[in-house]
PyMOL Python script that loads the backbone (N, CA, C, O; Angstrom):
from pymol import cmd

cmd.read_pdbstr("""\
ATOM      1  N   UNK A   1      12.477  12.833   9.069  1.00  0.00           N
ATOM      2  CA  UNK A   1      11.354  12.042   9.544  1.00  0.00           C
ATOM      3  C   UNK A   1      10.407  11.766   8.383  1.00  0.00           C
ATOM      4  O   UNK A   1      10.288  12.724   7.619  1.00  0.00           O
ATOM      5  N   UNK A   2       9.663  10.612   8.054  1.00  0.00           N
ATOM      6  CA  UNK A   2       8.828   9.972   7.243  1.00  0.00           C
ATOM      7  C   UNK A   2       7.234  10.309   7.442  1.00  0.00           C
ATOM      8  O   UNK A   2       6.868  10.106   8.600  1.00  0.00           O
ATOM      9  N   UNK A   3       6.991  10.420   7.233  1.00  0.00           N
ATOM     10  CA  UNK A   3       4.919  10.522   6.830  1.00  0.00           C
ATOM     11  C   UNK A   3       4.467   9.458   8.140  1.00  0.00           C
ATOM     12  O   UNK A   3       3.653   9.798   8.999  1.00  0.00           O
ATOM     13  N   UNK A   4       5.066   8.287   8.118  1.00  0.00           N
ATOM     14  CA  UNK A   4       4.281   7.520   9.149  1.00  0.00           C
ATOM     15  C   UNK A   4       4.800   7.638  10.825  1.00  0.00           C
ATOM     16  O   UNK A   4       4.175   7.303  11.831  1.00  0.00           O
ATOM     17  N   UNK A   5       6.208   8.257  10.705  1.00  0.00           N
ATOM     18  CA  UNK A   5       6.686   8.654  12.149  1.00  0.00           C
ATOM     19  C   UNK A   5       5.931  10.031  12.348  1.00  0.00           C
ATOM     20  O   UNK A   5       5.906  10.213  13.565  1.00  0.00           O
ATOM     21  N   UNK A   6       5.348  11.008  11.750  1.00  0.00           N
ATOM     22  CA  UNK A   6       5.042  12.286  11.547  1.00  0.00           C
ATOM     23  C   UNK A   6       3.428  12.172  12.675  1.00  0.00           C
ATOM     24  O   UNK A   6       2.885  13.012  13.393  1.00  0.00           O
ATOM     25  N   UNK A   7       3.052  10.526  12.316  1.00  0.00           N
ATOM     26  CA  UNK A   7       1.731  10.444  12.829  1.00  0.00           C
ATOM     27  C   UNK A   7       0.434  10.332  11.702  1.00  0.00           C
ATOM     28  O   UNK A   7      -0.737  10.511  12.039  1.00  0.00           O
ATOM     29  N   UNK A   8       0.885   9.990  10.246  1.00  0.00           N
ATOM     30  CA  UNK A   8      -0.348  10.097   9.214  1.00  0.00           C
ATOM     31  C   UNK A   8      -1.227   9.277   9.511  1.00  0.00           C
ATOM     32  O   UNK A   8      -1.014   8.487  10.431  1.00  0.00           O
ATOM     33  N   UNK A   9      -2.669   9.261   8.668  1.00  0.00           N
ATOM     34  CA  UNK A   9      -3.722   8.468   9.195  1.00  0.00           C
ATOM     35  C   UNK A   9      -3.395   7.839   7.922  1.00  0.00           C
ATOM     36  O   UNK A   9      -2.444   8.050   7.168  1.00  0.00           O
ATOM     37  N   UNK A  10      -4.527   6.894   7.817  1.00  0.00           N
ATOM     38  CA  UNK A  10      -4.454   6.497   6.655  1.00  0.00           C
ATOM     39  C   UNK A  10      -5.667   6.657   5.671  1.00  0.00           C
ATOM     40  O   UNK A  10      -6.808   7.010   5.971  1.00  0.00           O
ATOM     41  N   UNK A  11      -5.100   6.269   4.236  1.00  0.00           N
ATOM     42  CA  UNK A  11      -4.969   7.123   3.028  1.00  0.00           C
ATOM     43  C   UNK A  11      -6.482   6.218   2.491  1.00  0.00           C
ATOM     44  O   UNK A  11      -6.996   6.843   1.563  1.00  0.00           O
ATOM     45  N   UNK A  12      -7.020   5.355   2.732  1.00  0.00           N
ATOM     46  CA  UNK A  12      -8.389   4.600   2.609  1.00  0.00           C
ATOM     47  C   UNK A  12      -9.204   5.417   2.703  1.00  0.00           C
ATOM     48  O   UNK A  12      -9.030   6.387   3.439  1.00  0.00           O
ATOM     49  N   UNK A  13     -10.191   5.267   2.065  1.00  0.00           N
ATOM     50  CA  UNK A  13     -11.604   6.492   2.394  1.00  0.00           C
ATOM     51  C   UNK A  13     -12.181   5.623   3.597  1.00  0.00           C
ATOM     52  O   UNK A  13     -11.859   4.474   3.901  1.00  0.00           O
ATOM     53  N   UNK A  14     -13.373   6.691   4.375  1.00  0.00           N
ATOM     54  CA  UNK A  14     -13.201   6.134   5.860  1.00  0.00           C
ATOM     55  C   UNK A  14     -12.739   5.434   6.565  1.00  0.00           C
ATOM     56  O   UNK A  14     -13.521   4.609   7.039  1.00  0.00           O
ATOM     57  N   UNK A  15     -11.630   5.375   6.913  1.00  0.00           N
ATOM     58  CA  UNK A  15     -10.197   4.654   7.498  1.00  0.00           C
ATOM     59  C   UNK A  15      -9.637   5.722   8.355  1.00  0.00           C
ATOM     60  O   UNK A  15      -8.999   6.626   7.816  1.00  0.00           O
ATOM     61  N   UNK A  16      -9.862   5.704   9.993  1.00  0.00           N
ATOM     62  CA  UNK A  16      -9.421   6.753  10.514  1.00  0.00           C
ATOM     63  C   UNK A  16      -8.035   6.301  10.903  1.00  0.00           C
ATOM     64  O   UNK A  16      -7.464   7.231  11.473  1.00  0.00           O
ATOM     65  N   UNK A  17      -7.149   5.040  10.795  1.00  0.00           N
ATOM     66  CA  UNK A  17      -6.571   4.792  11.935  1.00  0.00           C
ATOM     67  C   UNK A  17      -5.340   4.815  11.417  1.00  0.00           C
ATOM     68  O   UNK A  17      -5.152   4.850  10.201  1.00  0.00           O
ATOM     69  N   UNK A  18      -4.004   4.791  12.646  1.00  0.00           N
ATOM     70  CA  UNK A  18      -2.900   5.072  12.096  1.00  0.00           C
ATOM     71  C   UNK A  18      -2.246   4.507  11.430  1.00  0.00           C
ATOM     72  O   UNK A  18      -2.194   3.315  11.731  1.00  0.00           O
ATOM     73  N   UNK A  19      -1.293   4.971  10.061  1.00  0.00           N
ATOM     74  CA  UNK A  19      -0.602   4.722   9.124  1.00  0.00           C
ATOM     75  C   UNK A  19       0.497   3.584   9.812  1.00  0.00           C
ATOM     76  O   UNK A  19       0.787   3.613  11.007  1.00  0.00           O
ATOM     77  N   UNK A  20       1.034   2.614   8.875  1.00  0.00           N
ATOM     78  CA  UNK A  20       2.137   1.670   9.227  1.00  0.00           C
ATOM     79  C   UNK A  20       2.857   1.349   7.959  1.00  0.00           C
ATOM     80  O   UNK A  20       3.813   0.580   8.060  1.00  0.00           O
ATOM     81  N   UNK A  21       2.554   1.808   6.805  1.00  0.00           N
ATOM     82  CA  UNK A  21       3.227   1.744   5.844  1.00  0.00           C
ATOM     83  C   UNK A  21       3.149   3.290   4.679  1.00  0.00           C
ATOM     84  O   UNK A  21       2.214   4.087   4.745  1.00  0.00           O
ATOM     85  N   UNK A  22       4.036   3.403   3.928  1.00  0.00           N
ATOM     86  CA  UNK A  22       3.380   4.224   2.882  1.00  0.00           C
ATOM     87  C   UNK A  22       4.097   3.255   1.563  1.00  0.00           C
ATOM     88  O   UNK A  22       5.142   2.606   1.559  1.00  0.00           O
ATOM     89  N   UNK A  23       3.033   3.472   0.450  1.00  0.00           N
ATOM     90  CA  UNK A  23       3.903   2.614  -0.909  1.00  0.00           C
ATOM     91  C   UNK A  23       2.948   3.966  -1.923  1.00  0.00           C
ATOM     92  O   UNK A  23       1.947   4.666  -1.768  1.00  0.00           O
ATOM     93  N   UNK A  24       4.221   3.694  -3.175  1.00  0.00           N
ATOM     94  CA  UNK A  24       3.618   4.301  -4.224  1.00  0.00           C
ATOM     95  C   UNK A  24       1.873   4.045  -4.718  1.00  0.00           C
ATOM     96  O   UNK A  24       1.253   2.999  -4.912  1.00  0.00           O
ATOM     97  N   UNK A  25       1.479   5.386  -4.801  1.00  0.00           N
ATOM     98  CA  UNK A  25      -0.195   5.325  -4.771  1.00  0.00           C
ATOM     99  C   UNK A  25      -0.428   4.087  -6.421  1.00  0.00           C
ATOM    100  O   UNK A  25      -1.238   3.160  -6.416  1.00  0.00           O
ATOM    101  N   UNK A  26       0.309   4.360  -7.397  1.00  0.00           N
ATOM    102  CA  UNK A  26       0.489   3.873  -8.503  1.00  0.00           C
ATOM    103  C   UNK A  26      -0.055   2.132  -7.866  1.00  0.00           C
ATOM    104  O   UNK A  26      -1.002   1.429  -8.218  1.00  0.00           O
ATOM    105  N   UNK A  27       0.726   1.970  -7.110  1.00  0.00           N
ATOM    106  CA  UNK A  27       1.434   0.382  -6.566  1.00  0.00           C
ATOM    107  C   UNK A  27      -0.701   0.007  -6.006  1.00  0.00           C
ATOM    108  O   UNK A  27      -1.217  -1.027  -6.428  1.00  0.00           O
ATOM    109  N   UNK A  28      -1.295   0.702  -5.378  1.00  0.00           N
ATOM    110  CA  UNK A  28      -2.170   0.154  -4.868  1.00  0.00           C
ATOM    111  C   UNK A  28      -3.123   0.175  -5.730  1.00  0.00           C
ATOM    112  O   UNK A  28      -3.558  -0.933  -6.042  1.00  0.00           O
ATOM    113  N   UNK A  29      -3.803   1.488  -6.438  1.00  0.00           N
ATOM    114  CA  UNK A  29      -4.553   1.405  -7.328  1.00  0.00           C
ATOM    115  C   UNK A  29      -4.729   0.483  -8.013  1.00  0.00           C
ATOM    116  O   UNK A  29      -3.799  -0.203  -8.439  1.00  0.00           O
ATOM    117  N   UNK A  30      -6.024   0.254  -8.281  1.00  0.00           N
ATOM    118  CA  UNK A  30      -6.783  -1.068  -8.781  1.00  0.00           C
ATOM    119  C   UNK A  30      -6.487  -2.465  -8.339  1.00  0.00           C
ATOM    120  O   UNK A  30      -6.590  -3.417  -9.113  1.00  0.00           O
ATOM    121  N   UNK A  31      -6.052  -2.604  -6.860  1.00  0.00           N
ATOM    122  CA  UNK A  31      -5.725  -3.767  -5.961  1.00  0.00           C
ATOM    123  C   UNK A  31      -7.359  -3.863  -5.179  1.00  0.00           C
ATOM    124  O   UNK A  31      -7.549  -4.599  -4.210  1.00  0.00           O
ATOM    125  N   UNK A  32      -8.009  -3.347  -5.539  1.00  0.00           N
ATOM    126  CA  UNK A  32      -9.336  -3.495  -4.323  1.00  0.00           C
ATOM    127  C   UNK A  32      -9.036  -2.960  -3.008  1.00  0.00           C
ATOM    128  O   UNK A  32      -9.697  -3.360  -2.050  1.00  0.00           O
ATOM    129  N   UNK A  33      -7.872  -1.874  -2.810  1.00  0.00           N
ATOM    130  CA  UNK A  33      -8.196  -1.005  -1.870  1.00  0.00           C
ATOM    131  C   UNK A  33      -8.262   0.300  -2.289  1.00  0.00           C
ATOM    132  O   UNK A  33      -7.444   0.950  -2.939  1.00  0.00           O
ATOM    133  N   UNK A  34      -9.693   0.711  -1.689  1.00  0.00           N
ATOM    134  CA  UNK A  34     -10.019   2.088  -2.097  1.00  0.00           C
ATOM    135  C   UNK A  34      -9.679   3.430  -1.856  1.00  0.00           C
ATOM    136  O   UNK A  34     -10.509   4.101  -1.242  1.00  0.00           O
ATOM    137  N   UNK A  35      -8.321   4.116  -2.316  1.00  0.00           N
ATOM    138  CA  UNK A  35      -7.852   5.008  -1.662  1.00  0.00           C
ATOM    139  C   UNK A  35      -8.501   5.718  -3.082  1.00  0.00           C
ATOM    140  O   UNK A  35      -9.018   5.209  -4.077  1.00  0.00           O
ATOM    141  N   UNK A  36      -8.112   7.717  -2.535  1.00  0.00           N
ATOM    142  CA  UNK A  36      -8.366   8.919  -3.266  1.00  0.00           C
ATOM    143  C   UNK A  36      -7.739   9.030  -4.512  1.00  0.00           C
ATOM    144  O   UNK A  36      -6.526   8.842  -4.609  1.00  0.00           O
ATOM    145  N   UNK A  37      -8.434   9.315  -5.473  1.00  0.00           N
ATOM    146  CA  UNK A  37      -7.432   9.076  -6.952  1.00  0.00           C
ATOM    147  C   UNK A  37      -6.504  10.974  -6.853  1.00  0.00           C
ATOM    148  O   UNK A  37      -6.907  11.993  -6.294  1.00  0.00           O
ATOM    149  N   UNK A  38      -5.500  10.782  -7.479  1.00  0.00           N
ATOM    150  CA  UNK A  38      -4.494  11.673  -7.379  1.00  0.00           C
ATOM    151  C   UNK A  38      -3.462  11.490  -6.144  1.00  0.00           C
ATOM    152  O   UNK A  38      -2.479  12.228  -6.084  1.00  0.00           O
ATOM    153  N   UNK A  39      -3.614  10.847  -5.504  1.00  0.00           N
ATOM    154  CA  UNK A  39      -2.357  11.057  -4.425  1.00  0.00           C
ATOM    155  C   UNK A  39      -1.007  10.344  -4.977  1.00  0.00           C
ATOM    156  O   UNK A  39      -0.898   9.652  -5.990  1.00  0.00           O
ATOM    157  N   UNK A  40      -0.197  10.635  -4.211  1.00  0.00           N
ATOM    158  CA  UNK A  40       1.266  10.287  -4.965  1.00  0.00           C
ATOM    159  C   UNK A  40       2.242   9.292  -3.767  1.00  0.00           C
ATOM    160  O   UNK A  40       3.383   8.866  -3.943  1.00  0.00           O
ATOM    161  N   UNK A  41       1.383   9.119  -2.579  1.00  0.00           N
ATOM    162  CA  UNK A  41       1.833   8.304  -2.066  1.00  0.00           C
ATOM    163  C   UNK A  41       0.881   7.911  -0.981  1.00  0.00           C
ATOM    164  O   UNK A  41       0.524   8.685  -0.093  1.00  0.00           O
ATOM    165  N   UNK A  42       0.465   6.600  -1.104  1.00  0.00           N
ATOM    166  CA  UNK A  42      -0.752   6.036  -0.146  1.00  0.00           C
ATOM    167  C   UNK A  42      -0.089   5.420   1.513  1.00  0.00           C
ATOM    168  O   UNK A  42       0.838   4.637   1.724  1.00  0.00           O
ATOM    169  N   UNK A  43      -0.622   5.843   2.084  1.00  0.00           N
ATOM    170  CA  UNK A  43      -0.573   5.462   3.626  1.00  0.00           C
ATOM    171  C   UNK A  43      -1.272   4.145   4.107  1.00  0.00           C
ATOM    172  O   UNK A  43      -2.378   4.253   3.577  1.00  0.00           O
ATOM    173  N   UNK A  44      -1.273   3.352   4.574  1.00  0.00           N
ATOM    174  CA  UNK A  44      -1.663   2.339   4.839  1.00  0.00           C
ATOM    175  C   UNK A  44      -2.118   1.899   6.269  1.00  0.00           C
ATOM    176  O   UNK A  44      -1.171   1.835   7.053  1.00  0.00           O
ATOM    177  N   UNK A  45      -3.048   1.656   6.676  1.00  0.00           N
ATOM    178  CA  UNK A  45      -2.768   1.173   8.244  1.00  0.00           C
ATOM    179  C   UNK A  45      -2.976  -0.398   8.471  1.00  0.00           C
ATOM    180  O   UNK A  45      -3.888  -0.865   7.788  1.00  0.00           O
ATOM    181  N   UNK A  46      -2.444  -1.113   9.128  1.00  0.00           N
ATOM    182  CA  UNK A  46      -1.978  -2.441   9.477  1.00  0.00           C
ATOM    183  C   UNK A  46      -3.214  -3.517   8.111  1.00  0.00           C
ATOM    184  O   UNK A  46      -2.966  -4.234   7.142  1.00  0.00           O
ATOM    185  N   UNK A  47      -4.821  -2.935   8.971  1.00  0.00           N
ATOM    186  CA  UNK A  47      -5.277  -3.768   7.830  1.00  0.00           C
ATOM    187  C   UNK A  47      -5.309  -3.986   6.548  1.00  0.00           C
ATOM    188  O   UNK A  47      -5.121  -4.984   5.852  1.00  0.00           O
ATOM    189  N   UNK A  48      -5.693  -2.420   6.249  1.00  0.00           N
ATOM    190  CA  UNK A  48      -5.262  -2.358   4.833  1.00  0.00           C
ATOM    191  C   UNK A  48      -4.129  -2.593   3.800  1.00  0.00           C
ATOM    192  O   UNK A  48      -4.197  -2.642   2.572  1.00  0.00           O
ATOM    193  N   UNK A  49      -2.861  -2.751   4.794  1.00  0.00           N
ATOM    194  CA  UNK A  49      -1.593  -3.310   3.967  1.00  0.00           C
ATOM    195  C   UNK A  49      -1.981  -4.548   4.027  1.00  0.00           C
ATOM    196  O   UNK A  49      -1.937  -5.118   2.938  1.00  0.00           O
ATOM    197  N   UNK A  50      -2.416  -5.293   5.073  1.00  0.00           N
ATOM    198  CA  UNK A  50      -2.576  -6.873   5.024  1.00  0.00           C
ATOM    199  C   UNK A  50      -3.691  -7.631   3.744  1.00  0.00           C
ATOM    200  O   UNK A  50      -3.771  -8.758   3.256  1.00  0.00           O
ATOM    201  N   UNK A  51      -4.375  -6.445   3.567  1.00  0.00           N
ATOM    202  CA  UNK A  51      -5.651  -6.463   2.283  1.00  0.00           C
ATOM    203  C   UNK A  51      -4.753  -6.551   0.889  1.00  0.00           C
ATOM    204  O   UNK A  51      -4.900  -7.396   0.005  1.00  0.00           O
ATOM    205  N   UNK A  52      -3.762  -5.443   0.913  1.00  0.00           N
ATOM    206  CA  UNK A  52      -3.018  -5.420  -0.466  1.00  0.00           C
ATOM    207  C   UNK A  52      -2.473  -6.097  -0.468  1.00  0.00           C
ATOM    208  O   UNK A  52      -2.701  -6.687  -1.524  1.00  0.00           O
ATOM    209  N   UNK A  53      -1.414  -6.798   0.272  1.00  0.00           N
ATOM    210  CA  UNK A  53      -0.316  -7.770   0.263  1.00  0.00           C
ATOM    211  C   UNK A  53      -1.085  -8.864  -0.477  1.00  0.00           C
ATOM    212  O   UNK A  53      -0.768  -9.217  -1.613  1.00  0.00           O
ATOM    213  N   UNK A  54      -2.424  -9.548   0.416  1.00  0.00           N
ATOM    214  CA  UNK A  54      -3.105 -10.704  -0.126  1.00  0.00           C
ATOM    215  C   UNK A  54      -3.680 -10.503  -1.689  1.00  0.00           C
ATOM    216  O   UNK A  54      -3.835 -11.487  -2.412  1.00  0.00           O
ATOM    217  N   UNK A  55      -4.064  -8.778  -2.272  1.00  0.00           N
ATOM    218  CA  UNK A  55      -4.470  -8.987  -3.105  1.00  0.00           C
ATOM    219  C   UNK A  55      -3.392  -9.120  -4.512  1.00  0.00           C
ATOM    220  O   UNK A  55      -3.714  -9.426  -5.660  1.00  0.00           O
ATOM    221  N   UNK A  56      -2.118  -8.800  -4.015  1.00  0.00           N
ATOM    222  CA  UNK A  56      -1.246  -8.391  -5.031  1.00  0.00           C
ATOM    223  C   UNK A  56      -0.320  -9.398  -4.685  1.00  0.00           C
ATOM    224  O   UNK A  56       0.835  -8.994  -4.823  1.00  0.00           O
ATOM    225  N   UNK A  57      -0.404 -10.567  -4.284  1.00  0.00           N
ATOM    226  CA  UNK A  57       0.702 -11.481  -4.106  1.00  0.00           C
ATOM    227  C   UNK A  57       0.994 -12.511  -5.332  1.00  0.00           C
ATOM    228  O   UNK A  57       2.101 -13.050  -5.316  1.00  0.00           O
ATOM    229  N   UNK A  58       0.482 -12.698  -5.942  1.00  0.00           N
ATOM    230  CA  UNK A  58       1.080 -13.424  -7.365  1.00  0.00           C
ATOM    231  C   UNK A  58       1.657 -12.325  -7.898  1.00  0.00           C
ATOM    232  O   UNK A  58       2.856 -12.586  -8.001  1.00  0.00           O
ATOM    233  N   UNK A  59       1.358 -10.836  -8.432  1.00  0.00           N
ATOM    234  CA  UNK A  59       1.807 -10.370  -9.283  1.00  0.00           C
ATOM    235  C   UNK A  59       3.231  -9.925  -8.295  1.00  0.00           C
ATOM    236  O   UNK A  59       3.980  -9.390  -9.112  1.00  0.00           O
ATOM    237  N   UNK A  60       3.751  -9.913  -7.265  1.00  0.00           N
ATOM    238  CA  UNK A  60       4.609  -9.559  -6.342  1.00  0.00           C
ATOM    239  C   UNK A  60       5.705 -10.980  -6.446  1.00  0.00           C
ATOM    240  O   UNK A  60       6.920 -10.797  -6.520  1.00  0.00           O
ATOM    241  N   UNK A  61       5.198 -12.161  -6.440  1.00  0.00           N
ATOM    242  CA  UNK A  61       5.793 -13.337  -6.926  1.00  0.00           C
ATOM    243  C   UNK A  61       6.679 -13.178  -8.096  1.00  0.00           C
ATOM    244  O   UNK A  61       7.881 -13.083  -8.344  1.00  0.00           O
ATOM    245  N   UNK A  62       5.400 -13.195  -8.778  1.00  0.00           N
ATOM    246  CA  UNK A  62       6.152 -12.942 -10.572  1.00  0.00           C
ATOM    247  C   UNK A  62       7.430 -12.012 -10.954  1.00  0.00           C
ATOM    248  O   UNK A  62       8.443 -12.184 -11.632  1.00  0.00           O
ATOM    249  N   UNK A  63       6.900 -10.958 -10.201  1.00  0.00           N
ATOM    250  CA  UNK A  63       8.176  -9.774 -10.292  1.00  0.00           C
ATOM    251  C   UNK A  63       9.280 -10.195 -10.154  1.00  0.00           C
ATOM    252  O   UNK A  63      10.168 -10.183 -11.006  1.00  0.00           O
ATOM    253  N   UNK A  64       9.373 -10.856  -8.421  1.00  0.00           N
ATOM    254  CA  UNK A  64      10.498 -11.559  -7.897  1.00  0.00           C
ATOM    255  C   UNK A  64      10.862 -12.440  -8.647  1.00  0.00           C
ATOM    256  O   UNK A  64      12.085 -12.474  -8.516  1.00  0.00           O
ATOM    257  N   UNK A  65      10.566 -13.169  -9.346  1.00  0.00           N
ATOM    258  CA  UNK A  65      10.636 -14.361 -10.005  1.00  0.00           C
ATOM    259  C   UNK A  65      11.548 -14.006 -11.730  1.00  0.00           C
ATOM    260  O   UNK A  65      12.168 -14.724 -12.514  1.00  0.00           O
ATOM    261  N   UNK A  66      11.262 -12.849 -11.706  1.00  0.00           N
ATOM    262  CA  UNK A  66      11.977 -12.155 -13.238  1.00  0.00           C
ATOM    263  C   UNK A  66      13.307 -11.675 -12.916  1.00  0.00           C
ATOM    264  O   UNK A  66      14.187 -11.959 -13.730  1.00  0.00           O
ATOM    265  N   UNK A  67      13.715 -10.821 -11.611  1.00  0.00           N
ATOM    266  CA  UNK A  67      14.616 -10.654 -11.334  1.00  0.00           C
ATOM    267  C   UNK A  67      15.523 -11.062 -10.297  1.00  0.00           C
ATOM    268  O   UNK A  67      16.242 -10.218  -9.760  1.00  0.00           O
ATOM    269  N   UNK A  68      15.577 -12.744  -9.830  1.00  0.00           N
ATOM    270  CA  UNK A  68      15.938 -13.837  -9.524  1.00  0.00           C
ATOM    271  C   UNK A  68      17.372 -14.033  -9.660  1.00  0.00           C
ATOM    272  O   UNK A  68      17.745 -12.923 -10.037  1.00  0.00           O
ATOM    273  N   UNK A  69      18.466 -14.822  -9.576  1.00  0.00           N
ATOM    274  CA  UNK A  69      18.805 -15.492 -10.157  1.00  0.00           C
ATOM    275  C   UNK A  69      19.158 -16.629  -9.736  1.00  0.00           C
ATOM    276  O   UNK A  69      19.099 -16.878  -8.532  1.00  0.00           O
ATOM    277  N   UNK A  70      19.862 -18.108 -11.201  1.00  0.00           N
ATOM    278  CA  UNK A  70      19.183 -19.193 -10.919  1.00  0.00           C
ATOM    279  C   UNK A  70      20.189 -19.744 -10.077  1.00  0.00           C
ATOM    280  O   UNK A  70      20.010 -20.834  -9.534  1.00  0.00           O
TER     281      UNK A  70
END
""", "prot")
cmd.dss("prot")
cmd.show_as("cartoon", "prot")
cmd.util.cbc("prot")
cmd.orient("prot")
């Protein structure tokens, strides 16, 4: 069983509500969502993934875009 079937909250400072994703803590840091520095894997709940997705979507493009093919 996974962290978010387990029932985690999520990993945002005051953010009580339940988890729907987890991604590497690495992956969110410095996206403009404010999670706890040191964790090793951030929890997410619905809004806050919808916050990162929008803030990290060019550099999520680009990635895709390198390992493509034509």
């Amino acid at each position: 069983m996974g962290l978010i079937s387990k029932g985690a909250k999520c990993s945002v400072t005051s953010c009580d509500n339940d988890g729907v994703r987890s991604l590497t803590a690495s992956k969110v840091e410095g996206t403009g969502v404010d999670i706890p520095h040191g964790l090793k894997k951030a929890i997410l709940c619905k809004e806050h993934y919808k916050e990162w997705k929008k803030a990290t979507k060019e550099d999520r493009d680009t990635e895709k875009a390198r390992f493509s093919r034509f």
